[in-house]
C-alpha positions in Angstrom: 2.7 -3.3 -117.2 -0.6 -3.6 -115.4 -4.0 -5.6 -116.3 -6.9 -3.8 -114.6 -10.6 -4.1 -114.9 -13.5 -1.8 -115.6 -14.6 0.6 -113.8 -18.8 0.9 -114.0 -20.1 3.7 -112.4 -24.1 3.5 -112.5 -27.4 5.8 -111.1 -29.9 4.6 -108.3 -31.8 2.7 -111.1 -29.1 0.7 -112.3 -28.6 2.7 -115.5 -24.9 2.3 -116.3 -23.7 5.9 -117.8 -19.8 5.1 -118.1 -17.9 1.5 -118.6 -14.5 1.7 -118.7 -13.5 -1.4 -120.0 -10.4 -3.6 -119.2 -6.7 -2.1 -119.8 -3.6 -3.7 -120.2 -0.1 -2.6 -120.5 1.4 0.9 -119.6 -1.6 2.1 -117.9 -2.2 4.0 -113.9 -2.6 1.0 -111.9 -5.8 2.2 -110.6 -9.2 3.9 -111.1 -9.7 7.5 -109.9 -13.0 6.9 -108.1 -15.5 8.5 -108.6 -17.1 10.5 -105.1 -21.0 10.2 -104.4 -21.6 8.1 -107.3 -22.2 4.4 -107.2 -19.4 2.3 -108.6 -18.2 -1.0 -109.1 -14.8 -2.3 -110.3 -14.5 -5.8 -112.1 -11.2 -7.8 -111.7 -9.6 -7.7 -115.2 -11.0 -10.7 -117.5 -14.5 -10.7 -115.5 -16.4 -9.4 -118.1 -15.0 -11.5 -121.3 -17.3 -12.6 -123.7 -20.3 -10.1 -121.6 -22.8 -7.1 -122.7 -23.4 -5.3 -119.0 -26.8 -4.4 -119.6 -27.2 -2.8 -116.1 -27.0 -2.9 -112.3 -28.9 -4.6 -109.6 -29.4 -1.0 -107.5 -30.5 -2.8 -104.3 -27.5 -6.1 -104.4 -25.0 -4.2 -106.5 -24.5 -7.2 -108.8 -24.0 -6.8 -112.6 -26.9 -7.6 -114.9 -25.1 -9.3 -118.0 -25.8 -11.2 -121.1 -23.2 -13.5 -123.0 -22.4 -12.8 -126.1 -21.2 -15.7 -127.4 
């Protein structure tokens, strides 16, 4: 059983075009990552109660909003 966070892959604007979302349970224990696109991977839980709306291109940080 494994708990693993989401895998974001994003374009040189910060436009997010796949979010994996967290997994638990009988899941790979890792991401197949993506080559020559820009990625980020969130610990598992990170993201609770946040929307990612998009990524800071130049400091690779996660634009979010709460949703609660």
């Amino acid at each position: 059983m494994y708990n693993l966070g989401s895998l974001i892959i994003y374009d040189n604007n910060g436009r997010i075009w796949y979010n994996s979302g967290d997994m638990a349970g009988s899941v790979n224990p890792t991401h197949t990552i993506p080559v020559g696109l820009p990625y980020i991977i969130t610990e598992y839980g990170e993201l609770d109660g946040l929307i990612v709306e998009s990524v800071d291109p130049v400091t690779k940080l996660l634009i979010t909003q709460s949703i609660l």
